[in-house]
MARSEDREN-170683 format. One record per residue (C-alpha): chain; y, z, x. Coordinates in steps of 0.25 Angstrom, whole numbers, plus 5000, padded with zeros to 4 digits. Example, Ala and Ser with C-alpha at 12.3 -4.5 7.8 and 13.67 -1.06 7.14 Angstrom:
2
+--------+------+------+------+
! chaine !   yy !   zz !   xx !
+--------+------+------+------+
!      A ! 4982 ! 5031 ! 5049 !
!      A ! 4996 ! 5029 ! 5055 !
+--------+------+------+------+
***
This chain:
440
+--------+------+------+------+
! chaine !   yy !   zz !   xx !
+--------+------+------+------+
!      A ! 5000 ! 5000 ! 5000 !
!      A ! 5013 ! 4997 ! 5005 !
!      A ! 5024 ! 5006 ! 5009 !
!      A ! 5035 ! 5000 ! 5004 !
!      A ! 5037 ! 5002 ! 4987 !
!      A ! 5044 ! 4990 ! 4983 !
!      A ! 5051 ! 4990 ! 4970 !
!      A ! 5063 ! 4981 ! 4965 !
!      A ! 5075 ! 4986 ! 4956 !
!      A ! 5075 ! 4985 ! 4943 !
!      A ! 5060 ! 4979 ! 4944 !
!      A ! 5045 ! 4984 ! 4938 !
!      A ! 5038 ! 4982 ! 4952 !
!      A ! 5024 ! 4984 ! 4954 !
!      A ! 5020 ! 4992 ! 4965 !
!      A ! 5009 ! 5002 ! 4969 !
!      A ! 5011 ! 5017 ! 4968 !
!      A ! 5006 ! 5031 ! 4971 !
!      A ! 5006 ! 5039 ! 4957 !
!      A ! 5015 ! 5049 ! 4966 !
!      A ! 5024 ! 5037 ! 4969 !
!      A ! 5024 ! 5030 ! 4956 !
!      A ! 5030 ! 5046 ! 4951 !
!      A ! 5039 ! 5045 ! 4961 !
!      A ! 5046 ! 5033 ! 4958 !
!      A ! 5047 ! 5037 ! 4943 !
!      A ! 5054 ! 5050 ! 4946 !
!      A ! 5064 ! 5040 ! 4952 !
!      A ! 5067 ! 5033 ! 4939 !
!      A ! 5059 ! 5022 ! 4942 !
!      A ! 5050 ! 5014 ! 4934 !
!      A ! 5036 ! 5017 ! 4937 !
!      A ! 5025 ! 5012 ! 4929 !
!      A ! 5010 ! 5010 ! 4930 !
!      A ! 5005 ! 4997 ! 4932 !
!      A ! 4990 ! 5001 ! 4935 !
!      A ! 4982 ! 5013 ! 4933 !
!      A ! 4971 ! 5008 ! 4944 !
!      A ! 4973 ! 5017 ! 4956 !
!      A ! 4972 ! 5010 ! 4970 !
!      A ! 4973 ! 5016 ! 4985 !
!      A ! 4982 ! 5009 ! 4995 !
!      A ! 4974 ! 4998 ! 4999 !
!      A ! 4980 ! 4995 ! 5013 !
!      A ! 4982 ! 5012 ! 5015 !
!      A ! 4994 ! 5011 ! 5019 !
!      A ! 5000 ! 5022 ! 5012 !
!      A ! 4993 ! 5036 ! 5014 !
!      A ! 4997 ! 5049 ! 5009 !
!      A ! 5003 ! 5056 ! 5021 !
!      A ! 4990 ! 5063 ! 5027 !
!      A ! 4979 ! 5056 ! 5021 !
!      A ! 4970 ! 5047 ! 5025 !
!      A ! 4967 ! 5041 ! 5010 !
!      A ! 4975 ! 5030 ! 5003 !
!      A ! 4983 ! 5033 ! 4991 !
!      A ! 4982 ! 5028 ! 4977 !
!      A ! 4991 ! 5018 ! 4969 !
!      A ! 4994 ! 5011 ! 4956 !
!      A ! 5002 ! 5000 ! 4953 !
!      A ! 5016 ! 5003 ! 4947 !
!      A ! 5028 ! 4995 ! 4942 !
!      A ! 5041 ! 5002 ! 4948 !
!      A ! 5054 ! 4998 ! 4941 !
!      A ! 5064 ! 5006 ! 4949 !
!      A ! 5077 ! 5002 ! 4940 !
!      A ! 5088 ! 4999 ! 4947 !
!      A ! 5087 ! 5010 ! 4958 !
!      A ! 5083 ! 5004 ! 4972 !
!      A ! 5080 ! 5011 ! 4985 !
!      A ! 5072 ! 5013 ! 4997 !
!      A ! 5065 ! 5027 ! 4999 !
!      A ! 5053 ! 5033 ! 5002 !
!      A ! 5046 ! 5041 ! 4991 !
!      A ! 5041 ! 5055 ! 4992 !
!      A ! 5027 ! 5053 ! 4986 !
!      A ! 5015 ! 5050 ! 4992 !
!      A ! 5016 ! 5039 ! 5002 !
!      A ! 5031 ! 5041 ! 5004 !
!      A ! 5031 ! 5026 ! 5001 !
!      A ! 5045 ! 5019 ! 5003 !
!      A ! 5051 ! 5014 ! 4991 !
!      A ! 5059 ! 5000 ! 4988 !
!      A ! 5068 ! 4997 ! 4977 !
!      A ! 5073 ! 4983 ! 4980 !
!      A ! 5088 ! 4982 ! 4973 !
!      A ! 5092 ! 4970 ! 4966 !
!      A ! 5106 ! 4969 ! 4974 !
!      A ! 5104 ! 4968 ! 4989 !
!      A ! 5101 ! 4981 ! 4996 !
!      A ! 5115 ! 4978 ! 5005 !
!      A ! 5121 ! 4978 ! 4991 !
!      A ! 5115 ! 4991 ! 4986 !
!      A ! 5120 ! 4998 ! 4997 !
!      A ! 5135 ! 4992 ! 4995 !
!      A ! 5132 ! 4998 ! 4983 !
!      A ! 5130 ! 5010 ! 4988 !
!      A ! 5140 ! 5012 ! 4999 !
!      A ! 5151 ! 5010 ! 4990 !
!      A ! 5147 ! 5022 ! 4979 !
!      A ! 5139 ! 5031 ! 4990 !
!      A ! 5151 ! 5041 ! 4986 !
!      A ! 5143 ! 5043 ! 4974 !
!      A ! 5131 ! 5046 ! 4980 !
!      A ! 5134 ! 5058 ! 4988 !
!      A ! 5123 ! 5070 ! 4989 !
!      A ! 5115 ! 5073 ! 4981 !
!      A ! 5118 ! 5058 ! 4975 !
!      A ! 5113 ! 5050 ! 4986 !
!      A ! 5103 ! 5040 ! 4985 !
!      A ! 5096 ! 5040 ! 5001 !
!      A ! 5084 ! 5049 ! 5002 !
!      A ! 5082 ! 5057 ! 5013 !
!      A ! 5069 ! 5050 ! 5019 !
!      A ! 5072 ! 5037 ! 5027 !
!      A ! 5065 ! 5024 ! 5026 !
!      A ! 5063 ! 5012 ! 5033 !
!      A ! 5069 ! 5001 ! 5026 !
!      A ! 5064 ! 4987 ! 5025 !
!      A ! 5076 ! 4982 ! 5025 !
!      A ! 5085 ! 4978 ! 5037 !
!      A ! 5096 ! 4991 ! 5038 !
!      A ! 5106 ! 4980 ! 5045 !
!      A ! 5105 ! 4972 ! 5035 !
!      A ! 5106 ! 4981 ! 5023 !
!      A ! 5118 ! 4988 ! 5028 !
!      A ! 5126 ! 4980 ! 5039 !
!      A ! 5135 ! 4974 ! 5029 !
!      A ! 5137 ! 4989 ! 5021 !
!      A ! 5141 ! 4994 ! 5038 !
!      A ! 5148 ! 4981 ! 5038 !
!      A ! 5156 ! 4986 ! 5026 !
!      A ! 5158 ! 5001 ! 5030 !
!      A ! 5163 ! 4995 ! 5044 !
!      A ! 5174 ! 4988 ! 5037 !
!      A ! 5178 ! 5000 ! 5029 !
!      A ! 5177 ! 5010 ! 5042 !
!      A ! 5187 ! 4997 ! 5049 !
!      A ! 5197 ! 4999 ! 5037 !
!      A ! 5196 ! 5014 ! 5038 !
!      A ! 5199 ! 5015 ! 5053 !
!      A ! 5211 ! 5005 ! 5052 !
!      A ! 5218 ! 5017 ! 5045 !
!      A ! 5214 ! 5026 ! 5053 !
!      A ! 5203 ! 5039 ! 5053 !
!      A ! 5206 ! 5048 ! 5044 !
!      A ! 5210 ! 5062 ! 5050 !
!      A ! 5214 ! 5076 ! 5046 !
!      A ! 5227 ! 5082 ! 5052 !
!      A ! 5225 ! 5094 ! 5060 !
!      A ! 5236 ! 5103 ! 5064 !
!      A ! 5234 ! 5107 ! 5080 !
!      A ! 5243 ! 5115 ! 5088 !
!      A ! 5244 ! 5109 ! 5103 !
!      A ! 5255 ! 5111 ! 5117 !
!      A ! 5261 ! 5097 ! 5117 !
!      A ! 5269 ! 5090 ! 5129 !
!      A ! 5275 ! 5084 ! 5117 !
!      A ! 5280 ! 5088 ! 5101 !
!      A ! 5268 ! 5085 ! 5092 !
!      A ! 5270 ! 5088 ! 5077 !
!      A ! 5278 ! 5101 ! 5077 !
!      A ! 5281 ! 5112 ! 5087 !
!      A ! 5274 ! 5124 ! 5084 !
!      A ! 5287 ! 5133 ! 5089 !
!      A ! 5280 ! 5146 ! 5089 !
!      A ! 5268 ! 5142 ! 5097 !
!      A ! 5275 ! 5133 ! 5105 !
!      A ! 5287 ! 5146 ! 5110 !
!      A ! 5276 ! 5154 ! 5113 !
!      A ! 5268 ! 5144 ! 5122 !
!      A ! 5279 ! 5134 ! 5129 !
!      A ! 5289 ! 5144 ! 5133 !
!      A ! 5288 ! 5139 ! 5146 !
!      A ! 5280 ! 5127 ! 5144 !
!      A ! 5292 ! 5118 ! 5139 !
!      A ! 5285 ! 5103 ! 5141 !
!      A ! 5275 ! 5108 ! 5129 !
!      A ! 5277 ! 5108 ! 5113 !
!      A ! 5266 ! 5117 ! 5105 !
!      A ! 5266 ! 5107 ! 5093 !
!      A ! 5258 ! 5109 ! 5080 !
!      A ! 5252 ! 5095 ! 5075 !
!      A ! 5243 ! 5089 ! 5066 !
!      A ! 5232 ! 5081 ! 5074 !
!      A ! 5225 ! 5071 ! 5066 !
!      A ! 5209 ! 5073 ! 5065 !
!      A ! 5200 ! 5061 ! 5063 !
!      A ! 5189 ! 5072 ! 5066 !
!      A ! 5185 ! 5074 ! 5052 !
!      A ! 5171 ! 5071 ! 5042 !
!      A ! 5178 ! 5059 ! 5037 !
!      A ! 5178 ! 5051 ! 5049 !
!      A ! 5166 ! 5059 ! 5055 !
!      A ! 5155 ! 5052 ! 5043 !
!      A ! 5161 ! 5038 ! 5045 !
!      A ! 5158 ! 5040 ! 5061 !
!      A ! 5144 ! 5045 ! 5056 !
!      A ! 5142 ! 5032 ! 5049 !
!      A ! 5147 ! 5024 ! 5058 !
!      A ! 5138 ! 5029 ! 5070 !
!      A ! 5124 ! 5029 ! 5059 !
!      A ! 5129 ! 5012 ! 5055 !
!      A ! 5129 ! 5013 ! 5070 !
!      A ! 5116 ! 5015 ! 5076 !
!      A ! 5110 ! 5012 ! 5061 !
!      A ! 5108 ! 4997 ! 5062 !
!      A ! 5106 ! 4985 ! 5068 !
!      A ! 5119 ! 4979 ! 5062 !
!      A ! 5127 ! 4967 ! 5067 !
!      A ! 5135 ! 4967 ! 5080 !
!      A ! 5149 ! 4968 ! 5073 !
!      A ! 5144 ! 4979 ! 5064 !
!      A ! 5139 ! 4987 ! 5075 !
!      A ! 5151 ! 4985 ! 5084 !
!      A ! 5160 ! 4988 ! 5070 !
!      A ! 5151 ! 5000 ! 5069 !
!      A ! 5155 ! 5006 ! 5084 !
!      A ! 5169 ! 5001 ! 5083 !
!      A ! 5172 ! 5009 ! 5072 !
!      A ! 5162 ! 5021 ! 5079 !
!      A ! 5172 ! 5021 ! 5090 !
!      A ! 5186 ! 5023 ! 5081 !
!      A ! 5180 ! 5036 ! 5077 !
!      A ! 5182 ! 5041 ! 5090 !
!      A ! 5189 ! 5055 ! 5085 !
!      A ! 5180 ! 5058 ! 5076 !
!      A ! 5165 ! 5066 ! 5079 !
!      A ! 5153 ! 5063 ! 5079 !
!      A ! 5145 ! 5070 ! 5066 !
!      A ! 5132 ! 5065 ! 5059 !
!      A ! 5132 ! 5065 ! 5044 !
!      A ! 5117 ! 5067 ! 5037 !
!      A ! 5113 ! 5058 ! 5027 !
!      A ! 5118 ! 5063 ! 5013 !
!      A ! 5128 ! 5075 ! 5020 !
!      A ! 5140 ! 5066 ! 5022 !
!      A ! 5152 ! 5075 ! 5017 !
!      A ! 5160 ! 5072 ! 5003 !
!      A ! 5173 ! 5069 ! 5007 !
!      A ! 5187 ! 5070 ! 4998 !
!      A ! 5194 ! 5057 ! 5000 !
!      A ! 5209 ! 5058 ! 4998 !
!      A ! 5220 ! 5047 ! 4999 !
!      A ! 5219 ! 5046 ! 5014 !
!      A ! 5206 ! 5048 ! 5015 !
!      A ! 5201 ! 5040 ! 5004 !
!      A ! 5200 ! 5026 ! 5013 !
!      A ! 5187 ! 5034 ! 5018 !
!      A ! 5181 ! 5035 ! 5004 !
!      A ! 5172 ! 5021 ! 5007 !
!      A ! 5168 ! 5023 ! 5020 !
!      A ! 5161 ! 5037 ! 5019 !
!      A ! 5155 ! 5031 ! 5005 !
!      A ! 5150 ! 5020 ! 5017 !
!      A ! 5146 ! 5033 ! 5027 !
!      A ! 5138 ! 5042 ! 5017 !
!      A ! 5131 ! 5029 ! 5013 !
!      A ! 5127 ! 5025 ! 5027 !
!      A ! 5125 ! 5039 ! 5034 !
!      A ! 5115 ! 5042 ! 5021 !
!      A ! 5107 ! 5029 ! 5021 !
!      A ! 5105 ! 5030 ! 5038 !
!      A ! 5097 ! 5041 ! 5041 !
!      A ! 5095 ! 5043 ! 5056 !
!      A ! 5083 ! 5044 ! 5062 !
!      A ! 5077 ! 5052 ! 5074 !
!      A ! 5076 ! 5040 ! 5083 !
!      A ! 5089 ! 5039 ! 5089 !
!      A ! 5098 ! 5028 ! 5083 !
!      A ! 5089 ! 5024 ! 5072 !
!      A ! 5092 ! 5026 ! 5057 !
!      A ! 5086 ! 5022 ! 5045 !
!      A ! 5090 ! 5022 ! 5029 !
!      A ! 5086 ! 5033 ! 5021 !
!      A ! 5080 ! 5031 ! 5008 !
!      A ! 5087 ! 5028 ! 4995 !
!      A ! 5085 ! 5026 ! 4981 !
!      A ! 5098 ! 5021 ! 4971 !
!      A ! 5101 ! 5019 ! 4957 !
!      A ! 5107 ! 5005 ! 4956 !
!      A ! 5113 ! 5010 ! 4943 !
!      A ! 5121 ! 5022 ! 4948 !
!      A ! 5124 ! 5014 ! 4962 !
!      A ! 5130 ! 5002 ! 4953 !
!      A ! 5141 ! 5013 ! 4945 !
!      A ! 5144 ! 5020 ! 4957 !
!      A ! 5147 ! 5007 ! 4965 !
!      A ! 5155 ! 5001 ! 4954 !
!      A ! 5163 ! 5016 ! 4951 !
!      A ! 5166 ! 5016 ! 4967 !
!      A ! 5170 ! 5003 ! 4969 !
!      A ! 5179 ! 5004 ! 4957 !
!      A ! 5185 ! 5017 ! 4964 !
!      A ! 5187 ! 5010 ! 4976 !
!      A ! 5195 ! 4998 ! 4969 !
!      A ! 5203 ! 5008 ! 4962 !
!      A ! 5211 ! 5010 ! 4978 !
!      A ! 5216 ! 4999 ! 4977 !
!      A ! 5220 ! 4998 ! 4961 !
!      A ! 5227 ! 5012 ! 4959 !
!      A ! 5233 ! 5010 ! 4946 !
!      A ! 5219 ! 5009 ! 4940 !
!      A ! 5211 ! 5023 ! 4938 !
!      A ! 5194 ! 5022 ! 4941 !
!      A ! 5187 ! 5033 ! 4935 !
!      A ! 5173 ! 5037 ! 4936 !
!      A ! 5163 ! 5040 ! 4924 !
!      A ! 5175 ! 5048 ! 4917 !
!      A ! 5169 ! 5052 ! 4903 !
!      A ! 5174 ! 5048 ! 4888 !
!      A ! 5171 ! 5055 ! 4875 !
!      A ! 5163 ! 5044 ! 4868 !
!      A ! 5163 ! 5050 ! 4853 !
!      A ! 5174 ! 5058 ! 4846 !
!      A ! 5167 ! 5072 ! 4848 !
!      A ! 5168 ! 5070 ! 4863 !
!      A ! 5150 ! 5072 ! 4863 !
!      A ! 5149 ! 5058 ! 4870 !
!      A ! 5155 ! 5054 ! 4884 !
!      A ! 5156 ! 5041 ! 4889 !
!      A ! 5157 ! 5040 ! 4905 !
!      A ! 5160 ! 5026 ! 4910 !
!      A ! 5159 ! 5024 ! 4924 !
!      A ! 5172 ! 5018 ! 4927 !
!      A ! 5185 ! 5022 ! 4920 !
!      A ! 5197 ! 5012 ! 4924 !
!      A ! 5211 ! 5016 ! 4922 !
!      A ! 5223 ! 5008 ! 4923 !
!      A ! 5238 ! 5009 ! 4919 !
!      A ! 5242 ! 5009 ! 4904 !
!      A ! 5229 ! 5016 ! 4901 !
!      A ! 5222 ! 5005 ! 4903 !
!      A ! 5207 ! 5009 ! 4904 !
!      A ! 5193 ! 5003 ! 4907 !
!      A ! 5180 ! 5007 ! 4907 !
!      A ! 5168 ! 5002 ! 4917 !
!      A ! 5155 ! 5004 ! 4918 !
!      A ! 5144 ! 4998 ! 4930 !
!      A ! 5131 ! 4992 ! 4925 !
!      A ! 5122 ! 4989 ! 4937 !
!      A ! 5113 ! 4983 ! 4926 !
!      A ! 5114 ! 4979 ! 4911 !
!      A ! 5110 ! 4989 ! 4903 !
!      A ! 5098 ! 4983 ! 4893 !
!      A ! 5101 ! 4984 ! 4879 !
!      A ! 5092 ! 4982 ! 4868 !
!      A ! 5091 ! 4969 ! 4859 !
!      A ! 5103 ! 4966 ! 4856 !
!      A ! 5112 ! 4974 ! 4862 !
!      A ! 5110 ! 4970 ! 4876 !
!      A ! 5122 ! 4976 ! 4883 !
!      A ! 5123 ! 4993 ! 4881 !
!      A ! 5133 ! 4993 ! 4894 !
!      A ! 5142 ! 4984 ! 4884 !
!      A ! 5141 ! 4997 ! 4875 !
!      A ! 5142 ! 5007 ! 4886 !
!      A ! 5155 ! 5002 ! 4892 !
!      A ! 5161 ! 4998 ! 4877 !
!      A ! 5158 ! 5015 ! 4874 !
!      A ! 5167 ! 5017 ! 4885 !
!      A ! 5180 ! 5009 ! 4882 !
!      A ! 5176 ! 5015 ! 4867 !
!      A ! 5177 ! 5030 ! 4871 !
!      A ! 5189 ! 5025 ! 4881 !
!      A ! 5196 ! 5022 ! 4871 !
!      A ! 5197 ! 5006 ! 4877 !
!      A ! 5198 ! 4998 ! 4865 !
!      A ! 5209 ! 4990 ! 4864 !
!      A ! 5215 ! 4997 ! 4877 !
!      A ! 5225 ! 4983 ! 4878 !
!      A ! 5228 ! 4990 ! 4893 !
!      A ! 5215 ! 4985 ! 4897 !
!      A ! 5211 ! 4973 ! 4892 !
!      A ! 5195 ! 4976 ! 4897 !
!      A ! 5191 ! 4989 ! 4893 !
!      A ! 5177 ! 4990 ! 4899 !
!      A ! 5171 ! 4983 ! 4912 !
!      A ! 5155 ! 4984 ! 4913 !
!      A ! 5151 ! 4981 ! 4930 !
!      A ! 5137 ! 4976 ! 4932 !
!      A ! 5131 ! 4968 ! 4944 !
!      A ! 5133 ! 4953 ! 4945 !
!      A ! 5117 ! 4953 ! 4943 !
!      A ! 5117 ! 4958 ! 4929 !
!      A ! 5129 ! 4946 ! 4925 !
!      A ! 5122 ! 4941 ! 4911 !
!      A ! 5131 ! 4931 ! 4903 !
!      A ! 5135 ! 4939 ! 4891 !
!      A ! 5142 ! 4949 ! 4900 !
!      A ! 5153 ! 4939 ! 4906 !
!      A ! 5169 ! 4939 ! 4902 !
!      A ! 5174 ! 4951 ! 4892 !
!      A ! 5166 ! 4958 ! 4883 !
!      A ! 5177 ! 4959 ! 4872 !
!      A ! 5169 ! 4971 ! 4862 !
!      A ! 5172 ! 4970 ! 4848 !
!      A ! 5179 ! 4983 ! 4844 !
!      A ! 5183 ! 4979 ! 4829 !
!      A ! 5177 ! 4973 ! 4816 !
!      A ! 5185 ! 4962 ! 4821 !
!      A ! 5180 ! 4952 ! 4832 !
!      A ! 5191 ! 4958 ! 4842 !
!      A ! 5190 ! 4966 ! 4855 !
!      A ! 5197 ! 4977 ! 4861 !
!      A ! 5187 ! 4978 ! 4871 !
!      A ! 5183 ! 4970 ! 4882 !
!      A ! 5173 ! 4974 ! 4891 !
!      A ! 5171 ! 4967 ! 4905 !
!      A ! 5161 ! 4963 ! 4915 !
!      A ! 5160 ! 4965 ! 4931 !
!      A ! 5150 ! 4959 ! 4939 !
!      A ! 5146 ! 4964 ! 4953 !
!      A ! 5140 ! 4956 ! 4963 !
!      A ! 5130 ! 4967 ! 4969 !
!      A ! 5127 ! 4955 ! 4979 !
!      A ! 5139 ! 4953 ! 4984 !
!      A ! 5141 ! 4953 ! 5000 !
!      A ! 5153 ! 4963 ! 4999 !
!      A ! 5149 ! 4971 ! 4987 !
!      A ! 5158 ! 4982 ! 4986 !
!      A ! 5171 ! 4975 ! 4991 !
!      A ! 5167 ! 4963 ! 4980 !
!      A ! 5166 ! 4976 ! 4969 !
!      A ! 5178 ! 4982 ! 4973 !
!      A ! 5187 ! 4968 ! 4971 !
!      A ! 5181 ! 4967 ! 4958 !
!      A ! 5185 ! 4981 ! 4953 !
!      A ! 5198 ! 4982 ! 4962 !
!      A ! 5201 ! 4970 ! 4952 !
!      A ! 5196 ! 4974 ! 4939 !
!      A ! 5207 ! 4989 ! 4943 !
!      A ! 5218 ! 4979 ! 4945 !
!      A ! 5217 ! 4971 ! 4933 !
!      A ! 5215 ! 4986 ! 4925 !
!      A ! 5229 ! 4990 ! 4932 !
!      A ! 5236 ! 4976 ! 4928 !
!      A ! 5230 ! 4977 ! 4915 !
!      A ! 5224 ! 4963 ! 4917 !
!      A ! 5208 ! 4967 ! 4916 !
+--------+------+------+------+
***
């Protein structure tokens, strides 16, 4: 029996299980069913219970994951490796990932403690994610490290800040060619640079990357010259507060935890390896829509983005409705989003419950007829999940009459694309500036 699980997202596979692995995959939400009740040992033996010489016992399953993907090694019996294989290319799903890891932070995170050896090729995978985070460390180091001011006392040849009169009668008395001068020296010494230094140093020695990657990767190495060296373990990177200086630093450590949580170093000196990981496709689609909408909000300020803010549904304030996205522009001018990463499946007729999910929300809202905002409701889905009922406006009727005061609109993602994130963020850096013109 093979070592390697291989299942497909959002597909029944057929492969062959332990009882004890089939269990095990269930308790992970997965799809497991019985194919065959006839038992069967390994016939090759290559998978033995650890400190037995006898071959284990199979049947055949079918294993529909759902949309989660991963690569992880389970706990049962032969500790057998497991892989989902996603429907958007695995480069893709980590875009994904760097650009919401905010919202994975302990005990949230998808990576597993136990490494294991990938059959894919890391360079690959993740050169154009280092690619990416390189660019983003270049921007940042054009405006300089960020630093805390701390104030030091020092005997100068020369005035420096202020004179600290006191200090400075009671030690220069005869020593007139010196200034005792009280000064704020600037710091680059501090956690925020010392977890991109970190990060920089795993990239580093992590891969086999291109030449002008590596060289990026040591250039950028050497401008952190003030700052110490510190190793940060997978999942303990600290939470920082992000202020308007230091809020240019948001992305990159988003970039750092991703990275120093998916390397895990290994005892041989100057290998690594990924750890484990098993994500929903689901939650990482809402999260990556919600960040990137943040991020388009920088440069869009006079549009609000507001995360899963809750509404009273009903009169009696018993129901609440939670959108994922609440956008607020000038003139009260309001939308509502949600992010699909599949179409839900309706029954018969009624073949698009999102249409009604997203239509609750500019209900309870209070949207309709909102003329501020000529499209109350935007649904996001992946470009793969385009259909041709779902093109232009959805105009709802909202009278006895056949007349809207309602439109709903569509956004397609390319969950393909080469430049996933900075393709997202134009699109939805767009959709803020037509909200704040009125124009949507």
């Amino acid at each position: 029996m093979d070592q390697l699980i291989e299942l497909q997202e959002q597909l029944l596979s057929p492969v062959f299980l332990t009882h004890a692995e089939g269990e095990e995959l269930r308790r992970l939400d997965m799809d497991v069913q019985v194919e065959s009740d006839s038992e069967q040992e390994d016939p090759g033996g290559s998978v033995r219970r650890a400190g037995e010489a006898g071959s284990s016992t199979y049947r055949m399953y079918k294993v529909d994951p759902g949309c989660q993907v991963g690569y992880f090694r389970l706990s049962s019996d032969m500790r057998r490796t497991v892989w989902i294989k996603p429907k958007v290319g695995i480069r893709n799903v980590f875009a994904l990932l760097g650009a919401a890891y905010h919202c994975y932070s302990p005990p949230l995170s998808p990576f597993r403690s136990e490494s294991v050896e990938y059959a894919v090729d890391k360079a690959q995978v993740l050169e154009p994610l280092v690619r990416h985070f390189n660019e983003s460390v270049r921007e940042l180091l054009q405006d300089g490290l960020l630093a805390n001011y701390v104030e030091q006392e020092e005997n100068l040849r020369v005035l420096r800040g202020r004179l600290a009169f006191s200090k400075h009668l009671t030690l220069n008395v005869v020593r007139r060619d010196r200034l005792y001068c009280r000064f704020f020296q600037a710091e680059v010494d501090i956690p925020e640079n010392q977890v991109i230094l970190w990060a920089l140093i795993l990239l580093n020695r992590a891969g086999d990357w291109s030449g002008d990657v590596r060289q990026t990767l040591h250039s950028h190495i050497l401008h952190f010259g003030g700052v110490s060296l510190r190793q940060f373990l997978p999942r303990q990177c600290p939470v920082f507060h992000y202020d308007r200086l230091s809020s240019r630093y948001r992305e990159v450590h988003d970039w750092c935890r991703l990275f120093i949580d998916l390397l895990s170093i290994s005892d041989k000196p100057g290998e690594t390896t990924f750890n484990g990981y098993l994500l929903d496709m689901n939650k990482l689609f809402e999260r990556f829509v919600i960040s990137v909408f943040k991020r388009a909000e920088e440069s869009v300020p006079l549009v609000s983005v507001k995360d899963h803010k809750s509404h009273h549904l009903d009169l009696d304030r018993s129901t609440d409705i939670v959108p994922d996205l609440t956008l607020e522009g000038p003139n009260r001018s309001m939308v509502a989003v949600d992010a699909k990463y599949k179409q839900t499946k309706g029954q018969e007729k009624a073949k698009h419950p999102d249409h009604y999910q997203v239509i609750s929300y500019c209900v309870a809202m209070g949207l309709i007829g909102l003329a501020s905002t000529p499209v109350q409701g935007i649904l996001v889905y992946p470009a793969a999940e385009r259909s041709p009922e779902l093109e232009g406006l959805l105009r709802v009727i909202t009278s006895k009459r056949p007349s809207s005061e309602l439109s709903i609109r569509f956004i397609w993602l390319d969950l393909d694309s080469q430049d996933l994130v900075g393709d997202a963020k134009q699109t939805f850096t767009r959709i803020l500036q037509e909200i704040s013109v009125g124009t949507l």
